[in-house]
C-alpha positions as CSV (number, residue, x, y, z in Angstrom):
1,X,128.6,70.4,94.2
2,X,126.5,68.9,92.2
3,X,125.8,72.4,90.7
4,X,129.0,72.7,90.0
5,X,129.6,69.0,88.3
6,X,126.8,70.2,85.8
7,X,128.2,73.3,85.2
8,X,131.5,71.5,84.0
9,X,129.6,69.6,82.2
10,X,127.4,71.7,80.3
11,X,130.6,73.7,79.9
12,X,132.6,70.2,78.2
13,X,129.5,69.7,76.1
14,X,129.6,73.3,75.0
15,X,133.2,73.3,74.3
16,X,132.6,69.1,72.6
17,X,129.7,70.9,70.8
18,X,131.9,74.0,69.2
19,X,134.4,71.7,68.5
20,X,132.0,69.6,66.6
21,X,131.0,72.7,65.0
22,X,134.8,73.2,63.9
23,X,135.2,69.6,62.8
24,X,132.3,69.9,60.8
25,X,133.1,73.6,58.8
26,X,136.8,71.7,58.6
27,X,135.1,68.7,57.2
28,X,133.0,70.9,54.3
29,X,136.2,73.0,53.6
30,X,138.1,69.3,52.9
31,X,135.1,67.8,50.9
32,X,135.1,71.3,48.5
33,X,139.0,70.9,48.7
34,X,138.5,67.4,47.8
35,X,136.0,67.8,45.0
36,X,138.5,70.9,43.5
37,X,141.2,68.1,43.3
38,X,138.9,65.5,41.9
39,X,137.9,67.8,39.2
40,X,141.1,68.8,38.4
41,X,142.6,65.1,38.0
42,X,139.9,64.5,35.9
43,X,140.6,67.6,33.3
44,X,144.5,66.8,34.0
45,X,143.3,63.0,32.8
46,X,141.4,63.9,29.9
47,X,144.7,66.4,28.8
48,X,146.7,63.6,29.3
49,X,144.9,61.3,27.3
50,X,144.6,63.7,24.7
51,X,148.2,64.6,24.1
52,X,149.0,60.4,24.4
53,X,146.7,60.4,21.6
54,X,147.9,63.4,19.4
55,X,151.6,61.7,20.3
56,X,150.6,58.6,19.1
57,X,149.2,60.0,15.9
58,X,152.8,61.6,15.3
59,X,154.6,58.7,15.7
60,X,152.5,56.6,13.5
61,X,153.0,59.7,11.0
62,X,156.3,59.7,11.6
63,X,156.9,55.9,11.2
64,X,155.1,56.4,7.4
65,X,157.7,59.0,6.9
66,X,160.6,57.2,7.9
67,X,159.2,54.4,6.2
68,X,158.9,56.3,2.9
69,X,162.4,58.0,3.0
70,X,163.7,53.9,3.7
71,X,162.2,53.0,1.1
72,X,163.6,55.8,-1.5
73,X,167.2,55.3,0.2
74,X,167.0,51.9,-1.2
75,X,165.7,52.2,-4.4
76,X,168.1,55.2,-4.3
77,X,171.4,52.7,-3.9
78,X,169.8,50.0,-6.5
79,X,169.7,53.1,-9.4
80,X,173.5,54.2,-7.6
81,X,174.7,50.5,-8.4
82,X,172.9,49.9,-11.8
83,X,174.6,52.9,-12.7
84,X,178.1,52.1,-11.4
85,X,177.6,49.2,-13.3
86,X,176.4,50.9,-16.1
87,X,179.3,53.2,-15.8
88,X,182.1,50.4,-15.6
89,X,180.4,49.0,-18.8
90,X,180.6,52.2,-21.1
91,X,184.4,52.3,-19.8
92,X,185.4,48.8,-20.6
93,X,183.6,49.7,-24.1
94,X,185.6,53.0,-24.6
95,X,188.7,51.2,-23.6
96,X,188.1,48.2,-26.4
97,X,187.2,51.2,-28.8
98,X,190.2,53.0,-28.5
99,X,192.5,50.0,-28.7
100,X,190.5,49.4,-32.0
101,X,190.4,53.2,-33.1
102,X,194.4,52.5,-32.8
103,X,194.8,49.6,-34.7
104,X,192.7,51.2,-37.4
105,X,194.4,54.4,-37.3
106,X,198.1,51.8,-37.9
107,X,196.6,50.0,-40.5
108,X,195.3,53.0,-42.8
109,X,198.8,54.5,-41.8
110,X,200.6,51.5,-43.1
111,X,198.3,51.6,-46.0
112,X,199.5,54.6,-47.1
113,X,202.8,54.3,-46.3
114,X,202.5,51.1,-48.8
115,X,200.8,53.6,-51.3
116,X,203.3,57.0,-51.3
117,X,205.2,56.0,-54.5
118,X,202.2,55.1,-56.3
119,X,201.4,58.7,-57.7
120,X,205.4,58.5,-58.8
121,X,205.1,55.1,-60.8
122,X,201.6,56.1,-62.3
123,X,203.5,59.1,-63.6
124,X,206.5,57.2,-64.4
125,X,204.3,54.6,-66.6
126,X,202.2,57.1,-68.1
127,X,204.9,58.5,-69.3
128,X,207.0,55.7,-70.6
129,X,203.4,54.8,-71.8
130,X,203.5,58.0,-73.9
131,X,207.2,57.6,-74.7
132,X,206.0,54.0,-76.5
133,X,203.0,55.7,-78.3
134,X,205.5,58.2,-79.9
């Protein structure tokens, strides 16, 4: 009997021992699995970081632009108003010229029309002036 207890036995510790063995191979496979990962977080990390910095750059480039183009929009609707202003000016002036123009236009027209039978007295003295000589 007893024979047979340490047979069971050495049998259990043979089986506990290959198990060990198994455990341990399992155990190696999960540390290189483990150390694959490890590496891989790392290189995923660094990518990460890299790209959040190469994003970052763009926006802050991208902020300058916007920035900029702000900056010419308003300066843009300043010039726009000045010359709206500008515009409105030049057409109250045309307006005040053309009433003017008009009134000059009547009075040289009236002048004239006060100055039509001048040519026929001129000749009409001249003549009466040349009647007196004789």
């Amino acid at each position: 009997e007893s024979e047979h207890t340490l047979k069971q036995e050495l049998e259990s510790s043979s089986r506990t021992q290959s198990e060990l063995e198994t455990y341990k191979t399992e155990l190696e496979a999960l540390k290189e699995t483990n150390a694959e990962l490890k590496s891989q977080l790392e290189t995923t990390g660094s990518s990460v970081e890299s790209m959040k910095s190469t994003m970052s750059s763009k926006l802050k480039h991208l902020q300058e632009e916007h920035s900029l183009l702000q900056n010419q929009f308003e300066e843009s609707q300043f010039l726009t108003d000045s010359l709206q202003e500008q515009l409105n000016i030049a057409t109250g002036e045309k307006s005040k010229t053309s009433v003017q123009l008009e009134k000059i236009y009547n009075q040289l027209n009236d002048t004239l029309s006060d100055h039509e039978g001048c040519a026929t007295t001129i000749a009409s003295l001249e003549n009466r002036c040349s009647s007196l000589e004789k």
